[in-house]
C-alpha positions as CSV (number, residue, x, y, z in Angstrom):
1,X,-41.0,39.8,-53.3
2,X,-42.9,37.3,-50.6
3,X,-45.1,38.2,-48.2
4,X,-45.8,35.0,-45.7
5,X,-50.2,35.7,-44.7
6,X,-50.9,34.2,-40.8
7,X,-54.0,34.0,-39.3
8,X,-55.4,32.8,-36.1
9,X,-58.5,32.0,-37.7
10,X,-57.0,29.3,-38.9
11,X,-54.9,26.0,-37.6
12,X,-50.7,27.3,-37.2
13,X,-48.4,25.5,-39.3
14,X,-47.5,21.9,-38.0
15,X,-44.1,22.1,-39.4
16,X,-41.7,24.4,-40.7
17,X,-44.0,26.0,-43.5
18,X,-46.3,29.3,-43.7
19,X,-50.2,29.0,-44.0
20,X,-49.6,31.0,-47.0
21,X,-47.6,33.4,-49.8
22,X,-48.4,35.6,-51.0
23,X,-46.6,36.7,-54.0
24,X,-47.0,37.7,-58.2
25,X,-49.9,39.0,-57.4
26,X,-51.5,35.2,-56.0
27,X,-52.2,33.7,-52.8
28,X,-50.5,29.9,-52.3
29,X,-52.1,28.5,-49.4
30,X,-50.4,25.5,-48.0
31,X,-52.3,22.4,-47.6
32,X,-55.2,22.3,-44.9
33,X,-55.8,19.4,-43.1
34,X,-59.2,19.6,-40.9
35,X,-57.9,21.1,-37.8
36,X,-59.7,22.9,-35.5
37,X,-58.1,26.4,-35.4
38,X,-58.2,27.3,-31.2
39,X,-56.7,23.8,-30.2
40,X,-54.9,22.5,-33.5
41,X,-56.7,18.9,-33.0
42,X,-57.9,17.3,-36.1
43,X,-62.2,17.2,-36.2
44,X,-64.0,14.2,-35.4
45,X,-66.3,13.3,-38.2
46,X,-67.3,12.3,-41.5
47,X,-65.1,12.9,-44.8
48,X,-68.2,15.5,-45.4
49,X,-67.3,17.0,-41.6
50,X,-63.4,17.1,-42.4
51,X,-63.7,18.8,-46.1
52,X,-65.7,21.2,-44.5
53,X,-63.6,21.8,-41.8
54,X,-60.5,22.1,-44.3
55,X,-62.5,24.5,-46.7
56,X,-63.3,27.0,-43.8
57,X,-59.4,27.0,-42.8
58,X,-58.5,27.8,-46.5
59,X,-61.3,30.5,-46.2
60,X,-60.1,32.0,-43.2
61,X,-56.5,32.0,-44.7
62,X,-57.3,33.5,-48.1
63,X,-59.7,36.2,-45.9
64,X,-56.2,37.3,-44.0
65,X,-54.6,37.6,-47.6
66,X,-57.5,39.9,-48.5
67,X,-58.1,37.4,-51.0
68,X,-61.6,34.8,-50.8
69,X,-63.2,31.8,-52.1
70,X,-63.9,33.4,-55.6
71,X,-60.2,34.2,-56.2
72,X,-59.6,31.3,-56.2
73,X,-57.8,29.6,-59.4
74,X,-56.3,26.1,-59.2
75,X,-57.0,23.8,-56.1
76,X,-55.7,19.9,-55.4
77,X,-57.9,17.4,-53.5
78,X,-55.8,15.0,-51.4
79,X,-58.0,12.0,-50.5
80,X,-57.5,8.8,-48.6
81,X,-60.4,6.6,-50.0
82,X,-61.1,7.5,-54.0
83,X,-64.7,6.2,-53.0
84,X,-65.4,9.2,-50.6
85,X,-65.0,11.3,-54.5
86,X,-69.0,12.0,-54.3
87,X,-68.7,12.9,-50.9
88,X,-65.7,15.1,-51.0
89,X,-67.3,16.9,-54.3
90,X,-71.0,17.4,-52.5
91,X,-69.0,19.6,-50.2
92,X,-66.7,21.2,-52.5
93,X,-69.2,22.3,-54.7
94,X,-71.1,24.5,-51.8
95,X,-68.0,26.6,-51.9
96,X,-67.4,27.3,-55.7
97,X,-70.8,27.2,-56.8
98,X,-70.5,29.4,-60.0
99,X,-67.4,29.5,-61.7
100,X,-65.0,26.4,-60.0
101,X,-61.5,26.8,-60.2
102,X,-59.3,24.1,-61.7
103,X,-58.5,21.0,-59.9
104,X,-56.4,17.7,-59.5
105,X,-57.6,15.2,-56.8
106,X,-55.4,12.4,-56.3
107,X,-55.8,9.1,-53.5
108,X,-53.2,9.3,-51.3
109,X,-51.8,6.8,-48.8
110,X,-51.6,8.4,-45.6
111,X,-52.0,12.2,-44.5
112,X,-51.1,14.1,-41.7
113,X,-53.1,13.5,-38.3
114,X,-54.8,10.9,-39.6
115,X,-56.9,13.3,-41.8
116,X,-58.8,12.2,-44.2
117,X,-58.5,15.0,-46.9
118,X,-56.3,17.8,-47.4
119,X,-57.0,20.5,-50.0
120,X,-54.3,23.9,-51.1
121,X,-55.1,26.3,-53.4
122,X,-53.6,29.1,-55.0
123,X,-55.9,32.3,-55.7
124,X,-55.3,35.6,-57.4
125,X,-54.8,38.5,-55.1
């Protein structure tokens, strides 16, 4: 059994797909790009600005699921520019300080928006 998690603490869906699952006792969040949740526009700044952005989405989503941060288990990094890695990590680290979760980050073409990172995760519950 599925339960689809919404928040508006967090940017809706841009296309036919739920902010998150929950089901099997784990959260799947959908990927976050760094949208600003009250107007749905993408943030202007940095690839330090946007991960953070994107990180407080998946927050807020995983929060709704009565899930957080330190549930969280397996995450993948979607990047536009392999040399914004440090960058991207500085960030990423403030929010799984002890204990990270595994992780694939990958260089991607081109992602929604124009965004310069987009992150999912999937957490236990």
């Amino acid at each position: 059994m599925k339960k689809v998690i919404s928040t508006a603490n967090a940017p809706q869906a841009i296309g036919p797909y739920s902010q998150a699952i929950e089901a099997g006792g784990f959260v799947f969040v959908s990927g976050q790009i760094p949208l600003i949740p009250a107007t749905g526009e993408l943030v202007d700044g940095s690839v330090e600005v946007q991960t953070a952005r994107v990180l407080e989405n998946l927050k807020a989503i995983l929060e709704a699921a009565g899930s957080s941060m330190e549930d969280v288990v397996k995450t993948t990094v979607y990047i536009t520019n392999m040399d914004d890695f440090a960058k991207v990590n500085g960030i990423y680290g403030r929010y799984f300080e002890a204990n990270p979760p595994a992780r694939v980050c990958v260089e991607v073409s081109k992602l929604p928006k124009g965004a310069l990172v987009e992150i999912d995760v999937i957490a236990a519950r």
